[in-house]
Structures are given as C-alpha cells and as structure tokens.
N, C-alpha and C positions, 0 to 999 in steps of 0.2 A: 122581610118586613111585610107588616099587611098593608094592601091596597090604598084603604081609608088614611094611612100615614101622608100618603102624598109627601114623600121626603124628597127634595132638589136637590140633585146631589153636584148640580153646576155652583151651586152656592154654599158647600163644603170647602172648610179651611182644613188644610191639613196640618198636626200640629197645634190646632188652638189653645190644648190646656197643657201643652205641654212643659211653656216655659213656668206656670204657676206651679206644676209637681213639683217641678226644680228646685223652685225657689223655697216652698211649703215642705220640701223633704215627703215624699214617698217610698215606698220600700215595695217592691213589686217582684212577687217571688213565685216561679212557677216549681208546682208540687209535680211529682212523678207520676202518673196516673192510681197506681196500685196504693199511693198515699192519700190524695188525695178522697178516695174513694170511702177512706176511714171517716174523714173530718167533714162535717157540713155547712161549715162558713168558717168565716174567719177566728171567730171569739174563739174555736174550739181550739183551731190550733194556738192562737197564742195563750189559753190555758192549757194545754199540752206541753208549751214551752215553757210557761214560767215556773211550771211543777217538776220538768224537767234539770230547771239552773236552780230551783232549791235547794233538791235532792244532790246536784252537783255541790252546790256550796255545805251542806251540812255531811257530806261524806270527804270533802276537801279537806274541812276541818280535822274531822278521826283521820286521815291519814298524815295529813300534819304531825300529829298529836302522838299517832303510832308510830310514824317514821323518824320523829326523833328520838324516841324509846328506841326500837330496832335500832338505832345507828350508834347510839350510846351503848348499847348490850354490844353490836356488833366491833366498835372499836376494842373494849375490853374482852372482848372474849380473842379479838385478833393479837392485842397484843398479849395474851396469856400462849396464844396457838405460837405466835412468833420465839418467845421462850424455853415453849416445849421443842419447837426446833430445831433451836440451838444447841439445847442438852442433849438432844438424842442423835446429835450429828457427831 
C-alpha cells in the first residue's frame, strides 16, 4: 500500500463482509495459473462458460436423438445375431 493511504490496520475487522457474501451468495473460484492467464476478467470466463453449456446442451440433444436410433438398430440387429446363433449351433 502507498504511504499517503495512512491505513490503521489496529481498526481492521477481520471477517466484515464476510457474513453479507454468505448471505448474498458468492461464488469464488480460483483459476489455475496457466488458465487464468487466458481470460482477462470475469465476463470472459463466464462467456467461455455459457458457450461451453450451449454446445453441451445442443450436442446432448444429437446424442439423445442418436442413441436411441443406435439402440433401436442395436436391439434388432441383436436379436437377428441371437438367431443366427441358434441355427449355426
């Protein structure tokens, strides 16, 4: 701190704002050095993230959408394979 601040630090509470985070809900997250190094304030990361949970949700969907295709293929092609292996036994 500079000089001119004249800061008392006998009349430091320690803890003051902390029961208002609580209360207010904060989220306090420390970034890895190597990450943080990317992003320049906050906004950026939480536009980082919520382009992140888009692309989650709209790929969530196609495999949704895929994976009951595959399992529907997968059931009849199992019970066709289960058939063939009766006969050939």
């Amino acid at each position: 701190m500079r000089p001119e601040y004249e800061f008392n630090y006998s009349d430091a509470v320690r803890g003051k704002y902390c029961k208002r985070l609580l209360e207010e809900g904060a989220n306090v997250i420390i970034l890895e050095p190597d990450v943080a190094a990317i992003f320049r304030d906050s906004a950026s990361v939480n536009e980082a993230l919520r382009s992140l949970l888009d692309f989650t949700r709209s790929t969530q969907r196609l495999t949704k959408a895929s994976g009951r295709a595959h399992k529907a293929k997968a059931s009849r092609n199992s019970a066709g394979h289960s058939e063939e292996t009766a006969t050939t036994r």
